[in-house]
C-alpha positions, 0 to 999 in steps of 0.5 A: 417583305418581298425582295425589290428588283434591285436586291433583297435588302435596300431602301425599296424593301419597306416601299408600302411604308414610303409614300410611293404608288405601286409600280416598278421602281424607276431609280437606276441605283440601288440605296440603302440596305447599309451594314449594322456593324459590331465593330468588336474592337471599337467595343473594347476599347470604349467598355460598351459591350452592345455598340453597333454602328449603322455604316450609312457610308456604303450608300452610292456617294458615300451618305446618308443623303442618297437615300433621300434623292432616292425618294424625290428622284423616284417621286419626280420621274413618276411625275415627268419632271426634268430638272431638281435643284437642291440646297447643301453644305456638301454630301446632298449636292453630291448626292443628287448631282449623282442621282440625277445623272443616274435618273437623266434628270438636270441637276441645280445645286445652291452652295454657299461661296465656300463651299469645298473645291473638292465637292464643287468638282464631284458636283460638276463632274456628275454633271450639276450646274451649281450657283455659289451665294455669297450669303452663305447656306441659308441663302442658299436654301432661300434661293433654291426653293424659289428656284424650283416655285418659279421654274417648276423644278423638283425641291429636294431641299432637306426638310422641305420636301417631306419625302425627305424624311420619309426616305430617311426613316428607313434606317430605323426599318433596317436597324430594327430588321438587323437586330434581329427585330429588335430596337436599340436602347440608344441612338446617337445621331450628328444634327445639322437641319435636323431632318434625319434625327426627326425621320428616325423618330418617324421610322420607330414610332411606325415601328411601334404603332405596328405592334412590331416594336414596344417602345421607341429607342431614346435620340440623341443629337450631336452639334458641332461645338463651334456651330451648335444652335439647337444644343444651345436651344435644348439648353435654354440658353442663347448662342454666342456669335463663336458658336454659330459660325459654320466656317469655324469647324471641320465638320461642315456638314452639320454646321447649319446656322438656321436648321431647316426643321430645329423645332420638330428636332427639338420635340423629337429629342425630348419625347424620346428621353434623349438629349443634345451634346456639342463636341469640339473639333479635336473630338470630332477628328479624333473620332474620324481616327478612331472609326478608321482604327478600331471599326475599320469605318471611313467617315468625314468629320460631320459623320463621326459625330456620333461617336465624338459625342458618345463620351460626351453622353455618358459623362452627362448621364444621357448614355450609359456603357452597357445599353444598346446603342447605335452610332449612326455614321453618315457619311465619308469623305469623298475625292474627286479624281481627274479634272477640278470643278468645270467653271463652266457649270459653276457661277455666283448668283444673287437672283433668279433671273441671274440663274435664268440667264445662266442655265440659257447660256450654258452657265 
C-alpha cells in the first residue's frame, strides 16, 4: 500500500478499505500506525514466549478512541459539518474534544456527573463544551444522539455511528502487517460498549475474506469485575447490582452498564472461539505496574485490562502460554497541566433545550 501524505504507517494507509471517497485526507493529525511491541522482559516473567502488546497509547491523546474521531471527523469535514458531539466515560471526549480543535470543528460532549475533574479539564482545554447528566452514562449517550437529530450535529457516539468501527478495525491491518503478514493465535481486548472487540473481528475477517489471512485470530474480552454485564451474559447468568456499578472500579473506561452494541460483542466472541473474563481492581492496578515495570508501557487501568485478564484466560483454559497473543493497550492516562476544567464550558443539563440555551449563552 502506498504511503498517505501524513506518513508511511498510519491509520489512512488502509483508506481503500475505510468507507471513505478518494481524495486528499483533511484531518490535520496523524492517527494510528502504533507500535506492536515484544516486550522481552514482560515475556519472561509471565512464561509466554510469543506476546506482543499493540501500544494503542501513542495515538495523539493517548487511546485507541483517536482513531475513531479520525474517521468521523474526516467523514464530517467532507460533509460541511460544523459541530460533533459525542457521549464518553473519558478517553473518546478527550479525543474529540482534541480532534475537533485539530479539524476547526465545535466539540459537544455528554459525561456522566462524575465524570473525573482531570478529563473534564483536558475536554475544556481543547476547547469542548460539555454537559454533565446526572443520570449517569446512559444518559449521557441518550441525550447525545438526540443532541446531534435535533441540532443537525456530527454523532460520533461509539457504536452508533458505524464509521466507528471502521476506523477501529485498522488495528487488525497493522497487526497483521506487523507480524509479518501474519495473525496471531490470540487477542485479548478490554470491553466496555463493545465496538472495539467487534471492529477487530470485522478488521480479521476482511483479512481472510482477502485470501490474506487463512483464519481469523480467537478474542477475548476483559470487564471489570465490579461492572461486567456481558462477562455475566456470556456466562448465561444475570448480574448482581454489585457488579454493574460503574462508580465501583478503577477502570472507568470499561465500566458501561448498557453496552452500546453488547450483543454483536457477544457474537463476535463466540464465532472466534474466544470467551470473556472479569478481573478485580487489585488485578487491574497491578497490571498498570507491571506494563510499566516489565514493558516499559503507561497504561490507565481500563487499558490494562487485557494483561489483567491474561492469567485470568490461561487458568480457564481460554489461553494457553505458548500461542501467539496479543494484548491490546488502549489507553494512558492523561493529566491536565495549568488551568482546571473552565465552569464556563461546563453545565448540567437534563433537556435539550437546556443545551440550546446554554451553547447561545456561552454555557
Amino acid at each position: 500500500m502506498a504511503p498517505d501524505r501524513l506518513g508511511s504507517f498510519s491509520m489512512w494507509r488502509y483508506r481503500k478499505l475505510l468507507p471513505v471517497a478518494d481524495g486528499p485526507v483533511r484531518y490535520p493529525v496523524p492517527i494510528g500506525g502504533t507500535p506492536l511491541l515484544p516486550a522481552p522482559a514482560l515475556r519472561e516473567t509471565l512464561g509466554t514466549p510469543r506476546l506482543w502488546i499493540k501500544d494503542e497509547t501513542r495515538n495523539p491523546t493517548a487511546s485507541n478512541k483517536d482513531r475513531a474521531t479520525a474517521l468521523v471527523i474526516e467523514d464530517g469535514l467532507r460533509r460541511g459539518m460544523d459541530t460533533i458531539t459525542t457521549a464518553s466515560t473519558g478517553n473518546a471526549a478527550v479525543a474529540t474534544a482534541f480532534g475537533a480543535a485539530a479539524a476547526g470543528l465545535r466539540a459537544v460532549i455528554f459525561v456522566s456527573a462524575d465524570c473525573q475533574p482531570e478529563k473534564l479539564a483536558l475536554m475544556t482545554q481543547g476547547g469542548a463544551w460539555v454537559f454533565q447528566v446526572r443520570e449517569g452514562y446512559a444518559a449521557a449517550v441518550d441525550l447525545s444522539r438526540a443532541a446531534a437529530r435535533t441540532f443537525g450535529w456530527l454523532d460520533r457516539n461509539t457504536g452508533a455511528n458505524p464509521l466507528t468501527i471502521e476506523a477501529k478495525k485498522t488495528v487488525a491491518f497493522e497487526v497483521w502487517e506487523q507480524l509479518g503478514r501474519r495473525l496471531p493465535d490470540l487477542v485479548m481486548v478490554p470491553v466496555g460498549d463493545g465496538p472495539t472487540l467487534v471492529a477487530l473481528d470485522k478488521g480479521f475477517a476482511e483479512l481472510v475474506s482477502c485470501g490474506l489471512a487463512a483464519r481469523k485470530p480467537r478474542l477475548i474480552g476483559v470487564q471489570a469485575e465490579r461492572c461486567q454485564p456481558l462477562v455475566r451474559a456470556w456466562q448465561g447468568a444475570p448480574a448482581g447490582p454489585a457488579e454493574l456499578d460503574p462508580t465501583a472500579t478503577v477502570a472507568d473506561g470499561i465500566a458501561v452498564v448498557r453496552p452500546a452494541i453488547g450483543d454483536a460483542a457477544l457474537a463476535v466472541m463466540r464465532q472466534s472461539g474466544g470467551g470473556m473474563v472479569a478481573v478485580t481492581d487489585d488485578a487491574l492496578l497491578s497490571a498498570v505496574s507491571t506494563l510499566a515495570d516489565r514493558a516499559g508501557v503507561g497504561a490507565e487501568p481500563a487499558g490494562a485490562a487485557a494483561l489483567a485478564g491474561l492469567e485470568s484466560a490461561v487458568e480457564r483454559g481460554l489461553a494457553d502460554r505458548t500461542e501467539s497473543v496479543v494484548l491490546l493497550v488502549t489507553g494512558r492516562e492523561m493529566k491536565a497541566s495549568g488551568e482546571p476544567a473552565d465552569r464556563g464550558r461546563v453545565a448540567v443539563v437534563e433537556k435539550l433545550d437546556e443545551i440550546e440555551r446554554a451553547l447561545a449563552g456561552g454555557c
